[in-house]
C-alpha positions as a Python dict, from the first residue, in 0.01 Angstrom:
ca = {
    (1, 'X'): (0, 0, 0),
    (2, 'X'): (-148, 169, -332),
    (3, 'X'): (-335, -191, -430),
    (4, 'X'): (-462, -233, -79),
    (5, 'X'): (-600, 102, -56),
    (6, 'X'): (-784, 35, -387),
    (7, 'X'): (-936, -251, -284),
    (8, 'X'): (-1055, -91, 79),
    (9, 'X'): (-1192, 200, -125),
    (10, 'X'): (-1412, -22, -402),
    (11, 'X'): (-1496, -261, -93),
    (12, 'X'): (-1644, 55, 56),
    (13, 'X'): (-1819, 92, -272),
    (14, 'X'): (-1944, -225, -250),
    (15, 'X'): (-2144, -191, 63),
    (16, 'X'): (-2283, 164, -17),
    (17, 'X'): (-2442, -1, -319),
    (18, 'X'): (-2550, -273, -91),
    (19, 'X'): (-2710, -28, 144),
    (20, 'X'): (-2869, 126, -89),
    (21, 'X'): (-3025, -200, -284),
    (22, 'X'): (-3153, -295, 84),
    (23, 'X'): (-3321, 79, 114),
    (24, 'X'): (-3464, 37, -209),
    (25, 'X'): (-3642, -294, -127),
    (26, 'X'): (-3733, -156, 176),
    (27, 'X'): (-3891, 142, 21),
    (28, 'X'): (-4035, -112, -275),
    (29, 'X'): (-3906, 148, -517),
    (30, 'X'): (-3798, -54, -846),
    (31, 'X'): (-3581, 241, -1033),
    (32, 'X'): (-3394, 267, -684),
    (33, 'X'): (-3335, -127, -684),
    (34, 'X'): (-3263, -112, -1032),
    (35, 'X'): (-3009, 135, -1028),
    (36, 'X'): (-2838, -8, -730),
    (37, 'X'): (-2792, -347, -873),
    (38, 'X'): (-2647, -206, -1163),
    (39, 'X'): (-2383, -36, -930),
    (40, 'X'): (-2329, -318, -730),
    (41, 'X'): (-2249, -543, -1027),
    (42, 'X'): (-2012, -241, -1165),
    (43, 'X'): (-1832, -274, -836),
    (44, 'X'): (-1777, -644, -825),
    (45, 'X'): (-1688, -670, -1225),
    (46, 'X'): (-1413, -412, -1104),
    (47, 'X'): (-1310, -581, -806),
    (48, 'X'): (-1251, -954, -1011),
    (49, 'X'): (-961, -837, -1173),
    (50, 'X'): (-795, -716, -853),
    (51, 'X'): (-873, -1028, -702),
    (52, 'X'): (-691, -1214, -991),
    (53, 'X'): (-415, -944, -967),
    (54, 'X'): (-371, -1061, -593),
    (55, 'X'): (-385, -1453, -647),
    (56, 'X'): (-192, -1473, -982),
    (57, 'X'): (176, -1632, -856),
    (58, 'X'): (333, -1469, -1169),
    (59, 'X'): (258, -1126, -1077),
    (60, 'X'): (398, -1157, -745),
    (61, 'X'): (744, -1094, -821),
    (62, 'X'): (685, -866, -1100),
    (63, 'X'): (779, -476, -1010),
    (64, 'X'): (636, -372, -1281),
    (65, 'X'): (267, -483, -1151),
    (66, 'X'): (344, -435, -780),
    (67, 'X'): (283, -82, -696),
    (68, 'X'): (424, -110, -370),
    (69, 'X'): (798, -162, -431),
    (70, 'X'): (1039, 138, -500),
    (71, 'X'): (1185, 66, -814),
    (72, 'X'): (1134, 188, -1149),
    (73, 'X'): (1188, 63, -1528),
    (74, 'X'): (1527, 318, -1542),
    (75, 'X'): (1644, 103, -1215),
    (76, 'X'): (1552, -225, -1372),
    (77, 'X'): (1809, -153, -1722),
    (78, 'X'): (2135, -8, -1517),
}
C-alpha cells in the first residue's frame, strides 16, 4: 500500500502543476508558466523512477524494495 499511495499522491501533484500551467497560459503570465513547467517536470523526473520500481521483474520478489510485505532484515537472517 505505501508505494501506491506515493504514486496517487505525486499523480495528484502532477495535475495541480498541470492546472496551474493551463491558468498561467490562460492568464498569458510567463513567470506563472515558467514556474509551473518547472514543477511539472520535477514531478514527472520523480515519478520515472517509481515507474521503473513497478516494471523492474527483479524487484518484484525482493522484500527489501517492497514496502508492502511484513517482514524485516532480522526475519530474513533467523
Amino acid at each position: 500500500m505505501g508505494l501506491r499511495l506515493h504514486v496517487i499522491a505525486w499523480l495528484f501533484f502532477l495535475a495541480c502543476g498541470v492546472i496551474y500551467l493551463i491558468a498561467s497560459i490562460r492568464d498569458n503570465d510567463p513567470l506563472m508558466f515558467a514556474g509551473s513547467a518547472c514543477f511539472v517536470i520535477g514531478v514527472v523526473l520523480f515519478l520515472y523512477p517509481v515507474k521503473a520500481k513497478i516494471n523492474s521483474p527483479q524487484d518484484k520478489g525482493n522484500p527489501a524494495l517492497n514496502r508492502d510485505k511484513k517482514t524485516s532484515d532480522v526475519d530474513e537472517r533467523m
